[in-house]
N, C-alpha and C positions, 0 to 999 in steps of 0.2 A: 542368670547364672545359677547354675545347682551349688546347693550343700556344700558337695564338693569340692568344687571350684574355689570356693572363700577360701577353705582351711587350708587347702594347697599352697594358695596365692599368697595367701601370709606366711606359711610354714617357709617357703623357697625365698619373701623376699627376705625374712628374718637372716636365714642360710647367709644369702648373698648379704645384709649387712653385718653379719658374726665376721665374715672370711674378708671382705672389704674395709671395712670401717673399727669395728669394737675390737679393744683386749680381750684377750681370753679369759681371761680372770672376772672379766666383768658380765661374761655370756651364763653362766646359772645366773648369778643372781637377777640380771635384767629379765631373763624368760620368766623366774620366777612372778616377779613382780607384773608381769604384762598379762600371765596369768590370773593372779589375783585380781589384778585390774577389771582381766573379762568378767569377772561375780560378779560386776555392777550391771551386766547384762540382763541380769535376772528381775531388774527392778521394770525392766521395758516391757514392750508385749507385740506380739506381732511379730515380723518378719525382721524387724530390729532386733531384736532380742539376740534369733540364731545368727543374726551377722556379726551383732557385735561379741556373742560367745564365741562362734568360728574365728574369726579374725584375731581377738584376744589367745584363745589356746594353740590358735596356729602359729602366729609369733611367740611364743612361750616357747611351744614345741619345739620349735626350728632352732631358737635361743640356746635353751637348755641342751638339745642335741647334740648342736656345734660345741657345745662347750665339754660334754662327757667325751665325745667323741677326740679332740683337742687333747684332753688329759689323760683319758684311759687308752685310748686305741693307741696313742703315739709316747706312749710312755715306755714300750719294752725298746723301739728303736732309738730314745731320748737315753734309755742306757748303755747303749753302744752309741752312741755318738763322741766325735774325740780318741775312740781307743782301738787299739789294735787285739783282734782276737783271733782265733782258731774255730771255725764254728761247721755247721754244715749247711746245705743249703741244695735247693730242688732245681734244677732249670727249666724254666719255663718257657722258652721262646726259645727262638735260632738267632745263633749268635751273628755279631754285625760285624765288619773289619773294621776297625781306625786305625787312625794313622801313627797310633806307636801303641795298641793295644787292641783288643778284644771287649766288643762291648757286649752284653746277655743280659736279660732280666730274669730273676730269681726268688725263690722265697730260701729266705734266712731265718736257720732255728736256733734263738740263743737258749742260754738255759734258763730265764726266766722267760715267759711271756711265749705267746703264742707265733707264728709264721709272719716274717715281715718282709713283704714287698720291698727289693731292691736291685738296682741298677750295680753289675759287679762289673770290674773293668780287670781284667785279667791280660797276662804275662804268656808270651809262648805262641806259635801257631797250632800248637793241638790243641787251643781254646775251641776252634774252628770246628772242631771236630765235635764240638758237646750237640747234643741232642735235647730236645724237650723230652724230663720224666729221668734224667740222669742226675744220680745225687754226687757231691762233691763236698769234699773236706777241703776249709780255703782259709787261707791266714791272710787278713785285710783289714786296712784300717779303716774306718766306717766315720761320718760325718751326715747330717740329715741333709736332706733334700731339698733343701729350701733357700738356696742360693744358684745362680749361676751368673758367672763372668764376675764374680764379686759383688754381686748385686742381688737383694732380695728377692724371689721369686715363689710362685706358688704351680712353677709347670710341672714339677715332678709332681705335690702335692695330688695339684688336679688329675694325675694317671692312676694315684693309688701307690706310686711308688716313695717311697719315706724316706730310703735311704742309699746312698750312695757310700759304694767299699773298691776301693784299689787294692787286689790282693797280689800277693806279692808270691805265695807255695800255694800250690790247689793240686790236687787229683782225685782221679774217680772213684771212689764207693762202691757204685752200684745203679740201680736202675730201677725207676715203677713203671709199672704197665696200669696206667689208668684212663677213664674215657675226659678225663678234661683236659687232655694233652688231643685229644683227636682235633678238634678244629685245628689245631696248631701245625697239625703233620698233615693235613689236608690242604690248609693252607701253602702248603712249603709243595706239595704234590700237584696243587693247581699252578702255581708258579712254573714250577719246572715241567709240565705240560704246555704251556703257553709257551717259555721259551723255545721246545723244541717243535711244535707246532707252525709256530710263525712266522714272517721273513724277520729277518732282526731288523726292518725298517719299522717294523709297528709291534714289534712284541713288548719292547720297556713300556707305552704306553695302553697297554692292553695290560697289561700286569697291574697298573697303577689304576684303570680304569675296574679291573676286579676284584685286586684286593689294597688297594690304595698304598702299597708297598711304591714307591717313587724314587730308589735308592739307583735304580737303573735309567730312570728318565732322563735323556741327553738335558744338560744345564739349557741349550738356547730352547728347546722346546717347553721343560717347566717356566720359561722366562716367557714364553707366548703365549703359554695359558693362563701366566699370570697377567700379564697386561691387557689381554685380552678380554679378562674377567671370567674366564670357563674353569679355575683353577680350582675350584668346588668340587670340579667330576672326578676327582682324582683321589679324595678324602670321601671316602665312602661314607655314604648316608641312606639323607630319605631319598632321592634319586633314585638309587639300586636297589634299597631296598623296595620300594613301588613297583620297579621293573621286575624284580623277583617274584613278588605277590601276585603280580597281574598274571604272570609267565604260568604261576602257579594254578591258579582260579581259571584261565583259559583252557591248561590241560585237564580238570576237574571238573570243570563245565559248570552242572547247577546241582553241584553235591557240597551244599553250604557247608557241613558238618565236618566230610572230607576235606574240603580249602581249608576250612580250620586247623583243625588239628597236623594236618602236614605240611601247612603254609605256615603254621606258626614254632613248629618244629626247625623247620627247614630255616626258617628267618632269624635265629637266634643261636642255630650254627652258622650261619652265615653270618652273623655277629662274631661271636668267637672267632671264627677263622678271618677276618679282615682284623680282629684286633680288640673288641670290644670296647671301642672308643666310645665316651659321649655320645657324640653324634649320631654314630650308628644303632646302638642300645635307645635313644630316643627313638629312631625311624623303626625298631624293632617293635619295641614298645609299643606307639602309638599304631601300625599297621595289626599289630594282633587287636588290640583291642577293636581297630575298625571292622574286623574277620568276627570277634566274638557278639560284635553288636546287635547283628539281627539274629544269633540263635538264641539269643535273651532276652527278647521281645524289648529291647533296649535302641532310644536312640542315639543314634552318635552324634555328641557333642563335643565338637570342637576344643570351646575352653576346658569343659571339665579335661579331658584324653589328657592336651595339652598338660595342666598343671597339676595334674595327677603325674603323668610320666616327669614331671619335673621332680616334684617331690617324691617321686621313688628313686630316683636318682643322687638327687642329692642327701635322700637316710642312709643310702650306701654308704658314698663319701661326698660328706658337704663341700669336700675341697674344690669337689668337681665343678662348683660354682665359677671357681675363678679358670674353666678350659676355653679357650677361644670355642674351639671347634662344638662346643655344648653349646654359647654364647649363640653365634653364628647361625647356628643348626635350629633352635626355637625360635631367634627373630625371623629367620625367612619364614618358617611355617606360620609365625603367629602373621608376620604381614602377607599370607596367600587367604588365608581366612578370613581377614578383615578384606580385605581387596580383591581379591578380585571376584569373586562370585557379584557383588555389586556393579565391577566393570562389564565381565561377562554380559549380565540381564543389564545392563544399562545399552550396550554397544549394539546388543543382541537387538533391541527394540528397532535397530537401521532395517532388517530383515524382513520377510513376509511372512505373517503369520503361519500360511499355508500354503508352500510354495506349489508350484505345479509346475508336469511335465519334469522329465530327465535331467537336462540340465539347469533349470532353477534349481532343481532338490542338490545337486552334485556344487554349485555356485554355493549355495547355502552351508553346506554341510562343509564346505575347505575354508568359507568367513567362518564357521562358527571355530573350528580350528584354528585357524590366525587369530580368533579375539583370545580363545583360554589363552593359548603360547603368551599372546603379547599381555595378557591379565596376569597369569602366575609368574614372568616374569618381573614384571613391576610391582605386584604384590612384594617377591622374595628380596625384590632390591630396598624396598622404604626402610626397612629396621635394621638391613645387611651394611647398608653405606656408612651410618656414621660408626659401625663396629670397625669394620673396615678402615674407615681411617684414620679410628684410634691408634688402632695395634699396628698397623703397617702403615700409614703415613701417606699411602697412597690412594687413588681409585681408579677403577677402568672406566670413561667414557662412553667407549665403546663395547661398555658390559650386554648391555639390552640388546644391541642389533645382535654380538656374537649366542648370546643363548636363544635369542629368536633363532636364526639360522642355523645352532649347531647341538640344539637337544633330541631331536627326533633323530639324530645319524649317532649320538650318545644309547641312545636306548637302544638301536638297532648293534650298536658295538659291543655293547655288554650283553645282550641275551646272544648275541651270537659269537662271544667269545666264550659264554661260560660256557654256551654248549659245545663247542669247538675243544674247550679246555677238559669238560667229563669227557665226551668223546676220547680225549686222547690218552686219560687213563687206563683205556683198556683197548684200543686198538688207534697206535699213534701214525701206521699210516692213512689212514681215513682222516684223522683230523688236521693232516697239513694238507689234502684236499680242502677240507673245509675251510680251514684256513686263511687261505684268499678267497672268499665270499667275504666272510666275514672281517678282513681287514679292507675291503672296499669304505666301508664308513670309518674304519681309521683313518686310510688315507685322504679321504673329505676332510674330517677337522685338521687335520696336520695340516692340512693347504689353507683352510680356511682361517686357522691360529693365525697363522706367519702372516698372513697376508693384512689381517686387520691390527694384529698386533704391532704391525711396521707402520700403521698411519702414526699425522705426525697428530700430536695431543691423544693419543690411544689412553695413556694410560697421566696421570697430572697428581702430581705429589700436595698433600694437604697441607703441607707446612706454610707453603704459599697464605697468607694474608686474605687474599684475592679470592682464591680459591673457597678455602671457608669461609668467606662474608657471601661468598654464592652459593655454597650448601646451607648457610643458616637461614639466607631470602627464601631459597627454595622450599624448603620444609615450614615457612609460615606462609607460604603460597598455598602448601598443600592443608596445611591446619588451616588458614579460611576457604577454602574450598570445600572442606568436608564442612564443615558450618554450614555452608550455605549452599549444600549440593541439594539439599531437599527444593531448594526452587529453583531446581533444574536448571544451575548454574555450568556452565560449557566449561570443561577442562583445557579451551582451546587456549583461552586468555592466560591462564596461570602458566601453560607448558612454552607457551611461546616468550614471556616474561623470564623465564627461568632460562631459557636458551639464550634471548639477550643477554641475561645477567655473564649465563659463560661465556658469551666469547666477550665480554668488558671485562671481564678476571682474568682471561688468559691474555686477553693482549696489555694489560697492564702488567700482568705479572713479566709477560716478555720485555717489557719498556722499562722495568726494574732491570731484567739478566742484560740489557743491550746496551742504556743508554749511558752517555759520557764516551769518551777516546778509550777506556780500558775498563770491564769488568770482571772483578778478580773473586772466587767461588772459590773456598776452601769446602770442601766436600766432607760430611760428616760419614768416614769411613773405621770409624772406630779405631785402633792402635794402627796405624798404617797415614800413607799419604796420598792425596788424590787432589788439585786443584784446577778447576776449568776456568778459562779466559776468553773473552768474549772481546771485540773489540773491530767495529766498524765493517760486520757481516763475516768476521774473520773470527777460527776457534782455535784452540790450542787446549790441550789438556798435559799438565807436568806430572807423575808418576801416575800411576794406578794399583795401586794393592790397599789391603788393608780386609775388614768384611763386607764382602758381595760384591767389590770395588767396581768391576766390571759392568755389573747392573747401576750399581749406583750414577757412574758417569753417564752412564747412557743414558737413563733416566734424565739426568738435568739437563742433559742437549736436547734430548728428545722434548721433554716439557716445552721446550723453544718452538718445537715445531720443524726441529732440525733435523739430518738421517747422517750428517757426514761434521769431521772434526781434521780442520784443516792439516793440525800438527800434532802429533802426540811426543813428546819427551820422559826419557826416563833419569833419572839421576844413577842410578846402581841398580845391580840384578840382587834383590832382597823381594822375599815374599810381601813385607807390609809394602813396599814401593812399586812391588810390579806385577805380582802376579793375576792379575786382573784383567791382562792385556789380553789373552785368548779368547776372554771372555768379551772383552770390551771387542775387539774385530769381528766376534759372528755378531754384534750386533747394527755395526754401526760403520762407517764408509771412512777410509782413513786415508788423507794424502801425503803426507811424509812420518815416517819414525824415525826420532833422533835418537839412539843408542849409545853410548861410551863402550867407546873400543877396547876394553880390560874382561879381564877372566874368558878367557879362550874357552875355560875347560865348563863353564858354569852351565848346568844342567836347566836349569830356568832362564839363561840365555839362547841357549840351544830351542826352546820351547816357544821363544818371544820370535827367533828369527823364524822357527819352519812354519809357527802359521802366517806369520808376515807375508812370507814367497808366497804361499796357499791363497792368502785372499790379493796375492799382485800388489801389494805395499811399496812402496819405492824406499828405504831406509840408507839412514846413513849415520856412517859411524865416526864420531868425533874423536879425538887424541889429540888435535891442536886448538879447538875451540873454534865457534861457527857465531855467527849472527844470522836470526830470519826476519823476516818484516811480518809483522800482523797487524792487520791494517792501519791503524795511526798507532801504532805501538813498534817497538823496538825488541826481539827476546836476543838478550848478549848469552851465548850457553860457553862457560869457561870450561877449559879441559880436566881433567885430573890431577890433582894438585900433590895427592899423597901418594903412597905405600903401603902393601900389608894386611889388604881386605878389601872388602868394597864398601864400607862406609866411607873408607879414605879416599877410595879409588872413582869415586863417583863424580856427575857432571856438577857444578852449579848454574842456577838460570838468574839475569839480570833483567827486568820487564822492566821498559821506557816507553811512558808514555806522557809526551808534553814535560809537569812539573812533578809528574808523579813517576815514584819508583818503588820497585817489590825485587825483594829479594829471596829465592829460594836456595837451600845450603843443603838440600839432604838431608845424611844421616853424620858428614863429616864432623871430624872431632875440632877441639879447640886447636891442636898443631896445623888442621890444615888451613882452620880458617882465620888462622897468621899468616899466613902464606897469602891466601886470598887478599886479605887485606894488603900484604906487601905488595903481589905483583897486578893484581883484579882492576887498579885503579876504579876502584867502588866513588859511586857519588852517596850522601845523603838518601836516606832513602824513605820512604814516608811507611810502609809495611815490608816488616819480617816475619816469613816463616821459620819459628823458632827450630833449629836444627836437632835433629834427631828427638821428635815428640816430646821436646822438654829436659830432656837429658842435661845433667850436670856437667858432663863432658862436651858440651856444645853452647853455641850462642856465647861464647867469651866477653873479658871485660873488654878486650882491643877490639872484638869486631863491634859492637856495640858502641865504642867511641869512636871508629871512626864512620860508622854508617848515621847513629844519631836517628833510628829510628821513631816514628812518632805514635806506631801501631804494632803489635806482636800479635800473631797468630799461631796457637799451638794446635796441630792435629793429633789426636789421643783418642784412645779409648781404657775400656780396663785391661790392665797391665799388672804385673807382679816384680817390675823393675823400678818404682819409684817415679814414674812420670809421671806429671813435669815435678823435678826435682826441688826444693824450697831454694836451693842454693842460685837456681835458672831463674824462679819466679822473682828472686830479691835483687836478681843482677837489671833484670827487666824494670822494675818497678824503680830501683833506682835510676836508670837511664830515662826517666816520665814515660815510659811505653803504656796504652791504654792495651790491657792485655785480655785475648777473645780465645774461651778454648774451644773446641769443638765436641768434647764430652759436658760441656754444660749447655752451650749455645745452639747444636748442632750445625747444620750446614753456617758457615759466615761465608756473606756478600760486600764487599766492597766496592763503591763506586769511582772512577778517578772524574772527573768532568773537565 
């Protein structure tokens, strides 16, 4: 490894342990000191020497920087944090719609301190109207960036944005005409050529495929690219940008000098206008340098590129340490380098030195083909997976077969959409000609998504036990293997041990969700309610909302190996209870929905019943109360007991199963579950779902003494209404309830036996 290489490697891991691990306060002085340390370098000789000076001032570097950068750069935004100002400010991007504002990123100029990157959430629909390069006078109250949902974070951090302002008066100023607004309005031009170029069966996906903008992508299809493991292509990177270079150097032929300079042009506006995320600023990055390397009598290496582009990235902003999409974006590449060129010339040795004749050469030449595919995607998956199921909790199984089959119709989608998209800049009938050519390989992966995305185990949630005791065998399969590959050790043993090992995790993990007369799955849906029931091949799922509800449920049936849920109930038409359900039907096979017959006029009833009829649902709507059977279980669903909303107005469910009993209550208040208790003739019941996410106004002392619960389950998430209430938790704790929430716990599993 070069020179290079060292002081990068330490400089970046420093970064990463400043923004991970250390105070601030403690980042000079430590780089200092790691510093000085390196002087003892000077006592060595040889090759010792410069590693241990590189490595000593690289951690120093990286130390000290994190820590200037911490203090000075973030100190004009740390003065507007808390306060409400009048300021001006530049728009930088095209504004987004939410759902009770205007979102825009912007530079804010206070009057100390230089332009600060922020996130402005504006009032109005003329927000819509702003422009990249229009300046705006804005009275908003400003707080730093380093929280979200109430919980510490570093995502703004890592985009460069510091500060978040709600303002509340803003108008326009005026206007720059400058060129670092151009990718941005390029951006916003290839968009709206795509859409009007395209069938609208494949333009949101063509959109996200070239500038990774995904705000248009139908919910069931980002949900098959995600299970599917192709959800990469969408988050613009080294992918696109390779397809771009190559695109580039094929129309320049063998004018090195040429490919340089306007491939590396070209790849850096095409940075900019996708966003200049991480990820893609790396794939910029490192492809220029691969372009500059032979007009500098220079070889390309690998690591140096690598951890060079790393630590240019991170002197920008070290925050960028903590961006998944940076994370993600260097382990795949580091593990293609390490892997596969060894699998390649390994596999490669099956073949004939010197084939002869037509078709040997044509045989030879589509294996050597299938080994890269099948080499760089196994390379990108080793260091991708356990990223993966830190931050999302999940993996796709069926990752490797879908990027074997569906990267060669990605590349053909993108170089034939971006041409399709310039083309239609200046002459847009010609490009809905083009058009469909080029949505032909859209339509491939759409098919080819859905299809694999719907097998059953596609995609298997980590949280599983099971599952991560088979990712941690597997990866010391593959650490002895690499050991002991120099004596021509066969990867046949380790892959096939590793295969064993899943299907013994998954079918345990299913003998966990199945076994006993009743299993009961409080689903960790954040502020919201969603619980799955399992019970002698029979499913049931009670509300659906909360975050990603819809995904999330399907997910855990799915994990089963299931496509279909026998019964779905809803308690009340409330977003955290139900809005989940449109989402939960495109995925998943549904044969009764029990609804409460209340709020005629409910806009999210309306929503639940017309895709119901769309996917042929048979529903039914309760007012006097129902029992169904599931399988040795019992579900009692009582009518509506109250008045005057639909927390009050909603169903409750009675789960019997043998000696065991659960109780679900909704969202209703303590009035109505007097009533319950008066007329419900409730037994004992072994777990309660604490009503209304903990609320003080639910789970009462009467229902509590007469049910005598021996379990309480609260579902929650972060909230700004005080849930679960201290006055809920002390009612419970005094009644012996062993109490599980699902903001600490995540998913809780109950078994009844």
């Amino acid at each position: 490894m070069r020179k290079l290489a060292w002081f990068a490697a330490s400089f970046s891991g420093a970064v990463f342990a400043a923004v991970y691990l250390l105070p601030v306060w403690l980042l000079v002085p430590a780089g200092a000191c790691c510093a000085l340390a390196g002087l003892t370098g000077l006592l060595l000789r040889g090759k010792k020497r410069y590693r241990v000076l590189l490595l000593s001032f690289g951690l120093g570097a990286g130390l000290c920087w994190t820590g200037v950068y911490s203090i000075l750069v973030r100190a004009p935004a740390l003065r507007l944090d808390g306060t409400e100002q009048t300021v001006t400010a530049t728009i930088m991007d095209w504004p987004q719609r939410g759902d009770y504002s205007t979102s825009v990123l912007g530079e804010v100029y206070p009057e100390e301190g230089g332009a600060i990157a922020t996130l402005l959430y504006l009032n109005g629909e003329e927000a819509l109207e702003l422009r990249p390069g229009h300046q705006i006078q804005v009275t908003a109250s400003f707080r730093m960036a380093d929280t979200m949902a109430g919980e510490p974070t570093s995502y703004y951090f890592a985009k460069g944005v510091l500060l978040i302002a709600g303002g509340t008066e803003w108008h326009i100023t005026g206007a720059k005409e400058s060129p670092r607004f151009w990718p941005a309005w390029f951006g916003k031009a290839l968009k709206d050529s795509v859409e009007q170029a395209f069938p609208d069966r494949t333009a949101p996906l063509m959109t996200a495929l070239l500038t990774g903008d995904k705000s248009q992508l139908p919910e069931k299809e980002y949900t098959a690219l995600r299970r599917s493991g192709l959800a990469h292509v969408i988050a613009v990177s080294g992918l696109h940008v390779s397809f771009l270079a190559g695109f580039v150097t094929a129309l320049l032929g063998r004018r090195r000098r040429w490919s340089a300079v306007v491939g590396i042009g070209l790849l850096f506006f095409f940075a900019a206008a996708a966003g200049s995320t991480p990820s893609v600023l790396r794939a910029a990055f490192m492809q220029a340098l691969l372009l500059i390397a032979p007009l500098a009598d220079r070889e390309h290496d690998p690591p140096t590129s690598l951890g060079a582009v790393l630590m240019l990235l991170l002197a920008y902003n070290p925050y960028a340490a903590a961006s998944v999409s940076l994370q993600l974006s260097f382990a795949a590449v580091a593990g293609i380098f390490l892997f596969t060129g060894p699998l390649c010339r390994r596999w490669e040795e099956w073949l004939p030195a010197r084939p002869k004749g037509f078709w040997q050469k044509a045989r030879c030449g589509i294996a050597r083909f299938f080994f890269a595919s099948v080499a760089t995607t196994l390379g990108a998956i080793v260091f991708t997976t356990p990223l993966m199921a830190w931050y999302f909790g999940t993996i796709s199984l069926v990752s490797p077969l879908t990027n074997l089959l569906a990267l060669w119709a990605v590349s053909y989608a993108f170089l034939g959409g971006l041409v399709t998209a310039l083309v239609g800049l200046l002459l847009p009938s010609v490009a809905a000609v083009l058009a469909w050519v080029a949505s032909l390989p859209v339509w491939y992966l759409q098919w080819l998504v859905q299809l694999l995305a719907e097998l059953p185990f596609a995609s298997v949630s980590t949280q599983s036990v099971y599952v991560g005791l088979w990712m941690l065998l597997t990866y010391i399969l593959l650490f002895l293997w690499l050991l002991w590959r120099g004596q021509r050790s066969r990867p046949i043993l380790p892959v096939c041990l590793s295969l064993a090992f899943l299907s013994a995790a998954l079918m345990l993990q299913s003998a966990v969700l199945t076994g006993g007369r009743l299993t009961v799955s409080v689903l960790d849906v954040g502020q919201g309610l969603s619980v799955a029931l399992y019970s002698k091949g029979k499913t049931a799922l009670v509300d659906c909302g909360g975050y990603d509800a819809g995904n999330v449920a399907a997910d855990h049936f799915q994990a089963m190996g299931l496509s279909s849920i026998d019964i779905v109930i809803l308690t009340h038409y409330h977003d955290d209870h139900a809005a989940g359900i449109p989402q939960l039907l495109e995925r998943m096979s549904v044969g009764l929905l029990v609804l409460p017959d209340v709020e005629p006029d409910s806009t999210l009833r309306a929503n639940i019943e017309t895709a119901a009829l769309a996917h042929g649902i048979k529903m039914l709507l309760v007012s006097d109360g129902a029992a169904v059977e599931l399988g040795e279980a019992v579900l009692t669903i009582y009518p509506p007991l109250g008045a005057g909303g639909g927390n009050e107005e909603g169903l409750s469910v009675l789960g019997t199963a043998g000696t065991f009993d659960l109780l679900i209550t909704g969202d209703m208040n303590d009035t109505v579950e007097r009533r319950l208790v008066k007329y419900g003739g409730l037994p004992q019941v072994e777990l309660l779902l604490a009503g209304h996410h903990g609320s003080k106004y639910a789970t009462c002392q009467e229902l509590l003494q007469a049910i005598q619960p021996q379990m309480a389950a609260i579902s929650l998430g972060y909230n700004t209404y005080g849930h679960p209430a201290p006055e809920t938790l002390e009612r419970l704790t005094q009644a012996g309830c062993a109490i599980y929430r699902t903001d600490q716990c995540g998913t809780i599993t109950i078994t009844a036996e």
